[in-house]
mmCIF file of the N, C-alpha and C atoms, coordinates in Angstrom:
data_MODEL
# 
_entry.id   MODEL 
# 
loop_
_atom_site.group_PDB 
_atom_site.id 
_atom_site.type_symbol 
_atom_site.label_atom_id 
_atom_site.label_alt_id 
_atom_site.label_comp_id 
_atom_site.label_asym_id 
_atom_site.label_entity_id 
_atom_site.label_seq_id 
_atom_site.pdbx_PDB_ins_code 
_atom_site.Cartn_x 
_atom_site.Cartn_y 
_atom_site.Cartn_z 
_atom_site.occupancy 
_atom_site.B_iso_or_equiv 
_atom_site.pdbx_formal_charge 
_atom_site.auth_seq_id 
_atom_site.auth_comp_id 
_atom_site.auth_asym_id 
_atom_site.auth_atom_id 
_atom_site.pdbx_PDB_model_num 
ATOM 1   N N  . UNK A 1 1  ? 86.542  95.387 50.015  1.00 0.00 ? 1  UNK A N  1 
ATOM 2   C CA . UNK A 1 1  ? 87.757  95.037 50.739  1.00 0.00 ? 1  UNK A CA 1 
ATOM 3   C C  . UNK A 1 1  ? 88.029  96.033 51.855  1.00 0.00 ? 1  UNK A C  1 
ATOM 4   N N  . UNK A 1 2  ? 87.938  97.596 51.599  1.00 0.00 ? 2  UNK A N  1 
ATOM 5   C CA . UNK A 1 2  ? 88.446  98.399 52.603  1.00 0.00 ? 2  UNK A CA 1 
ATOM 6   C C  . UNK A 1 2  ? 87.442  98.564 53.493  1.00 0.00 ? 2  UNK A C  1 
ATOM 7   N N  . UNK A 1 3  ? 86.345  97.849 53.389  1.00 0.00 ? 3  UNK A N  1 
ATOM 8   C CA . UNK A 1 3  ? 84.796  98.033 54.012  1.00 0.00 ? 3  UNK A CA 1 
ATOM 9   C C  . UNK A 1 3  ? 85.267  96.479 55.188  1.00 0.00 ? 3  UNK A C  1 
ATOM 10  N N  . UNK A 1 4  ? 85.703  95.623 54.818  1.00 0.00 ? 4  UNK A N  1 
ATOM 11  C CA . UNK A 1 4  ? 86.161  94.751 55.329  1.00 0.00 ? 4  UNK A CA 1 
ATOM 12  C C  . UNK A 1 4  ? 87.359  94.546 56.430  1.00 0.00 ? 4  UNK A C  1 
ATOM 13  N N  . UNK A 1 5  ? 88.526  94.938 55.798  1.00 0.00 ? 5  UNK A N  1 
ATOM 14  C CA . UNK A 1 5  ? 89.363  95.682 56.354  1.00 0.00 ? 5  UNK A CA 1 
ATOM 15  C C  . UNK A 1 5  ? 88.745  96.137 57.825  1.00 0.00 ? 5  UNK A C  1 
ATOM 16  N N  . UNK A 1 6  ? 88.263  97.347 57.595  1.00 0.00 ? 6  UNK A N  1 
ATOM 17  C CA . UNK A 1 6  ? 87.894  98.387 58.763  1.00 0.00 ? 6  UNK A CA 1 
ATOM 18  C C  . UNK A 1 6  ? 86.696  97.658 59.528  1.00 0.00 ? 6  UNK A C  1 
ATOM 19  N N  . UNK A 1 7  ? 85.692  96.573 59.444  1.00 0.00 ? 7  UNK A N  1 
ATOM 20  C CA . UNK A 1 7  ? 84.860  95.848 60.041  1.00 0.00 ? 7  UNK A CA 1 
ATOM 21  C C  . UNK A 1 7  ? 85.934  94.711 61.166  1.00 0.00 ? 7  UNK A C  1 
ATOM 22  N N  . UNK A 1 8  ? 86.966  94.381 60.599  1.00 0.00 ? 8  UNK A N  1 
ATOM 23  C CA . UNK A 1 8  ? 87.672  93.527 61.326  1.00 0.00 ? 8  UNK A CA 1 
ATOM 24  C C  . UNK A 1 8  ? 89.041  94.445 62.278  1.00 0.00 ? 8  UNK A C  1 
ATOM 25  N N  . UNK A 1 9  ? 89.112  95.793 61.892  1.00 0.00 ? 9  UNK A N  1 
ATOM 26  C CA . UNK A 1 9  ? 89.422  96.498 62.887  1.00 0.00 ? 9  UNK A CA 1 
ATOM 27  C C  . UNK A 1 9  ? 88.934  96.555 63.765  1.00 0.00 ? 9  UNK A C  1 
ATOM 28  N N  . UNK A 1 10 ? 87.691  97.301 63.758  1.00 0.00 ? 10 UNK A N  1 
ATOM 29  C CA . UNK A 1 10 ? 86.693  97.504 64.897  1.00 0.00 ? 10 UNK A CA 1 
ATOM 30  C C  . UNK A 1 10 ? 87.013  96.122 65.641  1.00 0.00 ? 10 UNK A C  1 
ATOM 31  N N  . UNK A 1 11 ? 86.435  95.139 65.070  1.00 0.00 ? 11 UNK A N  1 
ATOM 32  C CA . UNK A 1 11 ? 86.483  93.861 65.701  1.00 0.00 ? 11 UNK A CA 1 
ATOM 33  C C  . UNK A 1 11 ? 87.383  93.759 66.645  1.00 0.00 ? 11 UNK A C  1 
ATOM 34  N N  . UNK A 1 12 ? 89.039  93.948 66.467  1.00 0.00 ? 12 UNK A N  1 
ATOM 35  C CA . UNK A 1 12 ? 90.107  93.825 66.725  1.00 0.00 ? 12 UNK A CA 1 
ATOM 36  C C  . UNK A 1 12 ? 89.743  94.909 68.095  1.00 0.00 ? 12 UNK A C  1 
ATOM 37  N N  . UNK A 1 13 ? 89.554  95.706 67.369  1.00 0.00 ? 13 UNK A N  1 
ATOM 38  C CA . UNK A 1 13 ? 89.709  97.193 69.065  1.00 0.00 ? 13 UNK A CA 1 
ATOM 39  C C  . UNK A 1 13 ? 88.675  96.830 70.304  1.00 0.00 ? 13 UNK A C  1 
ATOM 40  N N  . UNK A 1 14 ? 87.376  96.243 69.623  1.00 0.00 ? 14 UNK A N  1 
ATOM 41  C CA . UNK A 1 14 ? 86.628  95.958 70.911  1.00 0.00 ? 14 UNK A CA 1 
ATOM 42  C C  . UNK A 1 14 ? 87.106  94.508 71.275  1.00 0.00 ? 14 UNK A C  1 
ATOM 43  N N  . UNK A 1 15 ? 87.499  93.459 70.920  1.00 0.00 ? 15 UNK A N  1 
ATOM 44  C CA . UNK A 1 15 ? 88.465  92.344 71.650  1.00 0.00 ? 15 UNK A CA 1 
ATOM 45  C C  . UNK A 1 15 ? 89.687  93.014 72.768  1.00 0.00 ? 15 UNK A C  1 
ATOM 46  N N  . UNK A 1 16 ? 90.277  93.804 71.832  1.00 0.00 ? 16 UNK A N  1 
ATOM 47  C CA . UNK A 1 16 ? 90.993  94.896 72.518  1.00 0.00 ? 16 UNK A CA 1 
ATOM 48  C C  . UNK A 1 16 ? 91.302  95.525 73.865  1.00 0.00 ? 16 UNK A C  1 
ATOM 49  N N  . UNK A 1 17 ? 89.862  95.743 74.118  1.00 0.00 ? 17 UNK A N  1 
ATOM 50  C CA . UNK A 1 17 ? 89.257  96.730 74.877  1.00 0.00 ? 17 UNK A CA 1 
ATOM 51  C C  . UNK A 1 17 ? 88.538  95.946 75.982  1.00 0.00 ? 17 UNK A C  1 
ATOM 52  N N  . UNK A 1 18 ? 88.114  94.854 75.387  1.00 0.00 ? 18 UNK A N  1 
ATOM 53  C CA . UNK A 1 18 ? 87.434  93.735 76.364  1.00 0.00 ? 18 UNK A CA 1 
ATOM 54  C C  . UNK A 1 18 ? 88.941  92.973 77.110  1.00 0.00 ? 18 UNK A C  1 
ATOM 55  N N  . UNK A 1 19 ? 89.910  93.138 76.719  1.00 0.00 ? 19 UNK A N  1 
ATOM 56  C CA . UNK A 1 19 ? 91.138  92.527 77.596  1.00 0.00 ? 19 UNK A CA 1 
ATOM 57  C C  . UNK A 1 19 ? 92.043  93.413 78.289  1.00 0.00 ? 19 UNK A C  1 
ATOM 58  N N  . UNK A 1 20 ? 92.125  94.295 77.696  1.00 0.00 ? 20 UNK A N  1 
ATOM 59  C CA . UNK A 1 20 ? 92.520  95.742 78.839  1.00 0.00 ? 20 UNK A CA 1 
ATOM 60  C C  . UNK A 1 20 ? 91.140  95.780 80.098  1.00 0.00 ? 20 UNK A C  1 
ATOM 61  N N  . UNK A 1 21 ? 90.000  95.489 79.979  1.00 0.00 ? 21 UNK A N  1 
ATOM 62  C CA . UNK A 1 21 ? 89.320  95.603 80.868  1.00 0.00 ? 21 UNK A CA 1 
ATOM 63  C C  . UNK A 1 21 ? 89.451  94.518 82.236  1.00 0.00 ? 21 UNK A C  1 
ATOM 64  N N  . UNK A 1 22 ? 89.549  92.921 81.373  1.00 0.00 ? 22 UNK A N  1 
ATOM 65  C CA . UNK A 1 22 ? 90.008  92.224 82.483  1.00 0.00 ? 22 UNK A CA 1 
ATOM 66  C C  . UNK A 1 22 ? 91.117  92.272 82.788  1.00 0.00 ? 22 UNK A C  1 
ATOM 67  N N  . UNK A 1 23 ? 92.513  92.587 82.380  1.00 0.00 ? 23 UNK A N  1 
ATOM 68  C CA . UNK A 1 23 ? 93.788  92.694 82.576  1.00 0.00 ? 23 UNK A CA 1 
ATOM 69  C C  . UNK A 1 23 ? 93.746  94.375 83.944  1.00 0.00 ? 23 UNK A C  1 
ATOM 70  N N  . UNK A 1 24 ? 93.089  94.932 83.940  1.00 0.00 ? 24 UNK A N  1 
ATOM 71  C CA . UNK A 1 24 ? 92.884  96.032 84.913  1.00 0.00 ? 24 UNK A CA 1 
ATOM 72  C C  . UNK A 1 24 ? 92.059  95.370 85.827  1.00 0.00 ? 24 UNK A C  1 
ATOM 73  N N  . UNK A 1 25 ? 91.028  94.269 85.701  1.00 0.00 ? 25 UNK A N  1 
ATOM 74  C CA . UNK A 1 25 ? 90.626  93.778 87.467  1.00 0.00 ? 25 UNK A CA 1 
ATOM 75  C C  . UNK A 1 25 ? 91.576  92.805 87.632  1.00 0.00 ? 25 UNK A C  1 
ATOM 76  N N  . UNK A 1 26 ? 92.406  92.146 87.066  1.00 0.00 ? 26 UNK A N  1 
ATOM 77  C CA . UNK A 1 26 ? 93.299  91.506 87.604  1.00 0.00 ? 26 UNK A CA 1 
ATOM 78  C C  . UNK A 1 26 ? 94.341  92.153 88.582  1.00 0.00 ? 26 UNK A C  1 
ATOM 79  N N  . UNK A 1 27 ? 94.664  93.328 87.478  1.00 0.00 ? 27 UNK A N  1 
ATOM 80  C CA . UNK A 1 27 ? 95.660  94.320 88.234  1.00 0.00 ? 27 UNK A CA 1 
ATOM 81  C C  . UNK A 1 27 ? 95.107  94.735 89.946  1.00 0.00 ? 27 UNK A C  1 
ATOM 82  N N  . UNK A 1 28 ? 93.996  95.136 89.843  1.00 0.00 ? 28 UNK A N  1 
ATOM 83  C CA . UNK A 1 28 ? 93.297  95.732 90.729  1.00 0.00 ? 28 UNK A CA 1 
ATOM 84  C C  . UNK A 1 28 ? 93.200  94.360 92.199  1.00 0.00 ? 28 UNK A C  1 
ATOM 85  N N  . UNK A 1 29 ? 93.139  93.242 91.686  1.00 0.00 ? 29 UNK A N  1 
ATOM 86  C CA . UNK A 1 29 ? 93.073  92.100 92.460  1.00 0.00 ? 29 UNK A CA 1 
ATOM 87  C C  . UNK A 1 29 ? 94.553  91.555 92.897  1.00 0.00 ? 29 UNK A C  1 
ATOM 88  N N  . UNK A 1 30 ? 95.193  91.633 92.120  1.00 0.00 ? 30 UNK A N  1 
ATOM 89  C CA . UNK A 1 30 ? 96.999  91.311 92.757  1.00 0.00 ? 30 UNK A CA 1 
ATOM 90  C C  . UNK A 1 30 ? 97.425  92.846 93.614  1.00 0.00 ? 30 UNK A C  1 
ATOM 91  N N  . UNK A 1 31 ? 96.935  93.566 93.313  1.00 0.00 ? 31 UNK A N  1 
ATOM 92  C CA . UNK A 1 31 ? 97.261  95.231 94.116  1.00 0.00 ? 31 UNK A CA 1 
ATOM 93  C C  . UNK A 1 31 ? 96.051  94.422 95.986  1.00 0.00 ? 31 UNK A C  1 
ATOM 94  N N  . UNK A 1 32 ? 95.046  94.458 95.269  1.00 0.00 ? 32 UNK A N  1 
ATOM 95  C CA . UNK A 1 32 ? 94.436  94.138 97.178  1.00 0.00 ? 32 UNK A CA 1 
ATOM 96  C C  . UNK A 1 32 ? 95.191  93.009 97.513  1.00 0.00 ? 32 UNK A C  1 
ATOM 97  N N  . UNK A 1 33 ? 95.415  92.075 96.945  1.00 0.00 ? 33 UNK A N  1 
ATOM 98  C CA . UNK A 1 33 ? 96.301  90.703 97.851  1.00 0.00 ? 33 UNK A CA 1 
ATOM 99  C C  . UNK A 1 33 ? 97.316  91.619 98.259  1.00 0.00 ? 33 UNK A C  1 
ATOM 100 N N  . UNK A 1 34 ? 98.264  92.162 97.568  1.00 0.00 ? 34 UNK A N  1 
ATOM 101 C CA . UNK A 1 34 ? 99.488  92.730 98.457  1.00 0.00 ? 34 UNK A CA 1 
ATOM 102 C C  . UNK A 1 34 ? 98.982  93.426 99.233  1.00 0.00 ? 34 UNK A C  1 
ATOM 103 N N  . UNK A 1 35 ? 98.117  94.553 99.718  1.00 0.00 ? 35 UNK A N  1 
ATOM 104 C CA . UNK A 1 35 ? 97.833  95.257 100.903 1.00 0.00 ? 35 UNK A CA 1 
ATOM 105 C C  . UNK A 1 35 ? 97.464  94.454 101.795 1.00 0.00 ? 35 UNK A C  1 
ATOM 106 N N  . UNK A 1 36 ? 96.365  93.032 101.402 1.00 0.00 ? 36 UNK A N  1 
ATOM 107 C CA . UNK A 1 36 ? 96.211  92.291 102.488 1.00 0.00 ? 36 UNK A CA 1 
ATOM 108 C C  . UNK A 1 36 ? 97.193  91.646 103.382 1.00 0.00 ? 36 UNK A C  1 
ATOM 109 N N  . UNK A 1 37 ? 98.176  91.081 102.356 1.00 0.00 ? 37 UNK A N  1 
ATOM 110 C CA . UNK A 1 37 ? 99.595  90.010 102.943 1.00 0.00 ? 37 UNK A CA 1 
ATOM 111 C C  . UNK A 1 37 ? 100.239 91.190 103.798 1.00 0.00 ? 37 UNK A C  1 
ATOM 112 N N  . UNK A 1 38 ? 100.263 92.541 103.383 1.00 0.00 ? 38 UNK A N  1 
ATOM 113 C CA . UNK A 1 38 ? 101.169 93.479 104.054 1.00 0.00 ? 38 UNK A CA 1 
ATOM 114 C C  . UNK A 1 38 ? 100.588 93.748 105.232 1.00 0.00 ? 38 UNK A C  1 
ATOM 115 N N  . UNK A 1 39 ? 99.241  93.737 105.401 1.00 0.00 ? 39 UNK A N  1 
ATOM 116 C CA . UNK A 1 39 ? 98.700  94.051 106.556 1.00 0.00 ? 39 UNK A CA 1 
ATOM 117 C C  . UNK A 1 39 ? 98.837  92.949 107.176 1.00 0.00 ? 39 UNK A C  1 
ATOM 118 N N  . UNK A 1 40 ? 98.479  91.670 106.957 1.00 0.00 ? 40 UNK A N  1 
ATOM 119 C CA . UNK A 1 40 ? 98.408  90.377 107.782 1.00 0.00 ? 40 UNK A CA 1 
ATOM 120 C C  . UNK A 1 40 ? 99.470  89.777 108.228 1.00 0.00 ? 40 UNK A C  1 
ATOM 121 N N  . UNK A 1 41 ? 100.734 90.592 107.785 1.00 0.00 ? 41 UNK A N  1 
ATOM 122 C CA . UNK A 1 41 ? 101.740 89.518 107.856 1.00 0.00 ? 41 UNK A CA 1 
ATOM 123 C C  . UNK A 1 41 ? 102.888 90.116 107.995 1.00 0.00 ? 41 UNK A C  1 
ATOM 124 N N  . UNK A 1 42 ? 103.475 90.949 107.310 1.00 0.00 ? 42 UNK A N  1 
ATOM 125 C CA . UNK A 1 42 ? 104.305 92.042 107.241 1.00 0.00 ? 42 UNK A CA 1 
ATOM 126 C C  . UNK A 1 42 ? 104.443 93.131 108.795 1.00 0.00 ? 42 UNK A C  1 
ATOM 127 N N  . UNK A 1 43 ? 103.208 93.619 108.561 1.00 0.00 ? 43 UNK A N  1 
ATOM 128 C CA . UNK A 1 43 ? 103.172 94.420 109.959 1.00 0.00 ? 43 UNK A CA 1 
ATOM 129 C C  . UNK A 1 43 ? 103.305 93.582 111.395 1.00 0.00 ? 43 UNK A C  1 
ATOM 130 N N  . UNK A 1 44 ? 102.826 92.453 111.168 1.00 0.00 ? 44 UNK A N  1 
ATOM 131 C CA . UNK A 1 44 ? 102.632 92.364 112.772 1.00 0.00 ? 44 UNK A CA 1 
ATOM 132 C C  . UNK A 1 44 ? 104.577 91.578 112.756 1.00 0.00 ? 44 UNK A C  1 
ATOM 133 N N  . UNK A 1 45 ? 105.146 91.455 112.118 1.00 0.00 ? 45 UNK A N  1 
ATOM 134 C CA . UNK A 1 45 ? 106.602 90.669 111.989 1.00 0.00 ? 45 UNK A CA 1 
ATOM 135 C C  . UNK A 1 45 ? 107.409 92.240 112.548 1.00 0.00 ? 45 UNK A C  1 
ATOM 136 N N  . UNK A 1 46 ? 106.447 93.193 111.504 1.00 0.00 ? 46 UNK A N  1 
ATOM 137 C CA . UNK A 1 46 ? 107.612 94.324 112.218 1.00 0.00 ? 46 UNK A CA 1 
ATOM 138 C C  . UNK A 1 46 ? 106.874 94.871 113.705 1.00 0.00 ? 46 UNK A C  1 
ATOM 139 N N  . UNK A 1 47 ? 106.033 94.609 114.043 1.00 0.00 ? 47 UNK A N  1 
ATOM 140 C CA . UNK A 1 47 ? 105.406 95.062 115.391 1.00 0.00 ? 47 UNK A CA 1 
ATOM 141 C C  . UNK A 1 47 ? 105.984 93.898 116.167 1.00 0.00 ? 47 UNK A C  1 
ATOM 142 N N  . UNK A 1 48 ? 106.239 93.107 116.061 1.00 0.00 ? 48 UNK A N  1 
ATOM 143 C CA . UNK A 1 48 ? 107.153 92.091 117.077 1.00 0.00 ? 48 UNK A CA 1 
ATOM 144 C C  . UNK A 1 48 ? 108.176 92.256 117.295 1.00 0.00 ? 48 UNK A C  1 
ATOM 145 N N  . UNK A 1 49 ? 109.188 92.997 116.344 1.00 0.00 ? 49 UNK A N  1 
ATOM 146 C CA . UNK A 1 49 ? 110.431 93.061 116.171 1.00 0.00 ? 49 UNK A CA 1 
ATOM 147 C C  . UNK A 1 49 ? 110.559 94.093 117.358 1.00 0.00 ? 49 UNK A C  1 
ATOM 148 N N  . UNK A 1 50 ? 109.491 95.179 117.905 1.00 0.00 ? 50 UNK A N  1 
ATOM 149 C CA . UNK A 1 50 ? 109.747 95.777 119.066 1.00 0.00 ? 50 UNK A CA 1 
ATOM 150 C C  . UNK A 1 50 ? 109.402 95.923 120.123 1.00 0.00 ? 50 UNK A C  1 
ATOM 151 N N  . UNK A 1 51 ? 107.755 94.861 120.149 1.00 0.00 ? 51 UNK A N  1 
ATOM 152 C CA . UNK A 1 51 ? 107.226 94.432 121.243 1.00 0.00 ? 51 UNK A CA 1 
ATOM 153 C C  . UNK A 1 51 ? 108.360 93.369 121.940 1.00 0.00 ? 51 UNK A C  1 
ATOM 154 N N  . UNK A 1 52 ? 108.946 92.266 121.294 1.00 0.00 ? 52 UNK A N  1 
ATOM 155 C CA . UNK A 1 52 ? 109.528 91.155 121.889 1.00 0.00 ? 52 UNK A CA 1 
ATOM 156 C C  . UNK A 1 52 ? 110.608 91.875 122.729 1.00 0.00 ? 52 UNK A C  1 
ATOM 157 N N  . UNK A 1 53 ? 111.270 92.852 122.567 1.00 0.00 ? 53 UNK A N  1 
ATOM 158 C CA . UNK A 1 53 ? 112.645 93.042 123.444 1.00 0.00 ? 53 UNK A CA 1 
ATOM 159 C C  . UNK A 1 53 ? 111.835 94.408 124.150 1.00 0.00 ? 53 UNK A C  1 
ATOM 160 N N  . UNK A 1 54 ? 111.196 94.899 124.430 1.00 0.00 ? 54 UNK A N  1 
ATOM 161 C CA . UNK A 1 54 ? 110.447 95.331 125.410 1.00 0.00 ? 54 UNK A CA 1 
ATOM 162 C C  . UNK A 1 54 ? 110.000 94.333 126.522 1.00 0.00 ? 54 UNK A C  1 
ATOM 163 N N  . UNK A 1 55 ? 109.359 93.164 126.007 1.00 0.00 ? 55 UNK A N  1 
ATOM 164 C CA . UNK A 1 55 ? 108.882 92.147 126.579 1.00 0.00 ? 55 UNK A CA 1 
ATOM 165 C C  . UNK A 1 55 ? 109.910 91.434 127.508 1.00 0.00 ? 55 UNK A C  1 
ATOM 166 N N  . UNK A 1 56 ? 111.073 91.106 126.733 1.00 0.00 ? 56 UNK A N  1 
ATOM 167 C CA . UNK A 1 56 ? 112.313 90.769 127.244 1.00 0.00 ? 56 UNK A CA 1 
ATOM 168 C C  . UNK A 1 56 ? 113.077 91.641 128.626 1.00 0.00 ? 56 UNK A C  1 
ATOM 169 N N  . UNK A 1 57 ? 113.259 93.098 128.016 1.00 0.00 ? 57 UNK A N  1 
ATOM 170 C CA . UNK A 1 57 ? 113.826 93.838 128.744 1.00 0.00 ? 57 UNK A CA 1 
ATOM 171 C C  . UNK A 1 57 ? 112.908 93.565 130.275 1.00 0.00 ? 57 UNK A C  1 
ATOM 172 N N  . UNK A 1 58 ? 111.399 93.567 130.390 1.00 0.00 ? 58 UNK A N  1 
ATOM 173 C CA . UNK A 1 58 ? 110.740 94.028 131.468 1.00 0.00 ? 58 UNK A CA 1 
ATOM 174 C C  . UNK A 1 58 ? 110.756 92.791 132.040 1.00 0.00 ? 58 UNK A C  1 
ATOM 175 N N  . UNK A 1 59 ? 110.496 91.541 131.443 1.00 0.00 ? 59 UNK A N  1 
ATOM 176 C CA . UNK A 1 59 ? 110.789 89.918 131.900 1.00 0.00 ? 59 UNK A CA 1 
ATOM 177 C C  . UNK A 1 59 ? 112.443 89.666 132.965 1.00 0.00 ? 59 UNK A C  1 
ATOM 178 N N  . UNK A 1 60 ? 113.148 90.176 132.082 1.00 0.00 ? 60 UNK A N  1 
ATOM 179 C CA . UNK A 1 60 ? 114.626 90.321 132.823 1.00 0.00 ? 60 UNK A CA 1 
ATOM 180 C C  . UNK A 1 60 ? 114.542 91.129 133.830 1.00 0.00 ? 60 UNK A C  1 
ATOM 181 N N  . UNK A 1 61 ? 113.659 92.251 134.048 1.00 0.00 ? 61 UNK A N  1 
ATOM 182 C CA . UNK A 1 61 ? 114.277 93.095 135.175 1.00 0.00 ? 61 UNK A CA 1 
ATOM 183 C C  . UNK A 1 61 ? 113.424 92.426 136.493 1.00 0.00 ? 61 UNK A C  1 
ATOM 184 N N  . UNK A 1 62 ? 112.587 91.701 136.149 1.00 0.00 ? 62 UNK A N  1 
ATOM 185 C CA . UNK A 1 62 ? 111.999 90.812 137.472 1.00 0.00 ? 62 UNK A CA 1 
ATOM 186 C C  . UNK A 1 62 ? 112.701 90.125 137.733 1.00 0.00 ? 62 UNK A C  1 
ATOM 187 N N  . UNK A 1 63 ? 113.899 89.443 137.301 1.00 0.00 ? 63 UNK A N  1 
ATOM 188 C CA . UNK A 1 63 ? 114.419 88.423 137.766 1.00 0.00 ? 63 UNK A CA 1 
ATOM 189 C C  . UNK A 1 63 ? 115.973 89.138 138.780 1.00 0.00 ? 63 UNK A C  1 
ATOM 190 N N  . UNK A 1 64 ? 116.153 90.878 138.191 1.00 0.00 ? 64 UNK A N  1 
ATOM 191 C CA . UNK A 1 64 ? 117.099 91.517 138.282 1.00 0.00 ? 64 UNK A CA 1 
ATOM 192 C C  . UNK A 1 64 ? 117.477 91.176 140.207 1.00 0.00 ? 64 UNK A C  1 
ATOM 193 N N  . UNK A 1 65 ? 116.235 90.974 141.254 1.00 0.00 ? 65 UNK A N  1 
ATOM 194 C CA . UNK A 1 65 ? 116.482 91.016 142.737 1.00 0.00 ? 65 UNK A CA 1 
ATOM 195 C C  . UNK A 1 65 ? 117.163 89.933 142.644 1.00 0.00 ? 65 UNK A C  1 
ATOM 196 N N  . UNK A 1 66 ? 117.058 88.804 142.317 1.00 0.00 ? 66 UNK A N  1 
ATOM 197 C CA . UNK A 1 66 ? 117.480 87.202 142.535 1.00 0.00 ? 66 UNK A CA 1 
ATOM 198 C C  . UNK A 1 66 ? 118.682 87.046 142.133 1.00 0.00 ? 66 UNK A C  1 
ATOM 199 N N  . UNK A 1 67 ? 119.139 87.543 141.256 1.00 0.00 ? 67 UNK A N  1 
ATOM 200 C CA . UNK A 1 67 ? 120.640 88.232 140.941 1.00 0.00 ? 67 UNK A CA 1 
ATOM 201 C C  . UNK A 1 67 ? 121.619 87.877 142.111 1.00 0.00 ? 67 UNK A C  1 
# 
């Protein structure tokens, strides 16, 4: 019985051990999607947010003679 017992431990720890392993490339795979979305998508929303009224400001001041 205690020979048994401890055979279906083991069992238990390497099942265990085999799902902490894929549960860490998962982790590792939802961690690169967010750096990707942040890079692809995120940044350039905040790089617009200060290109566009630069863009604006210098667009308006051509029109500033016709005034």
């Amino acid at each position: 019985m205690d020979q048994e017992l401890k055979n279906k431990i083991e069992e238990l720890e390497k099942k265990i051990e085999a799902v902490y392993h894929s549960v860490e490339k998962i982790r590792k795979y939802f961690l690169l999607i967010f750096w990707v979305t942040l890079i692809t998508f995120v940044l350039p929303l905040i790089a617009l947010a200060f290109i566009i009224p630069m863009f604006m400001s210098s667009y308006m001041g051509s029109f500033e003679g016709l005034i």
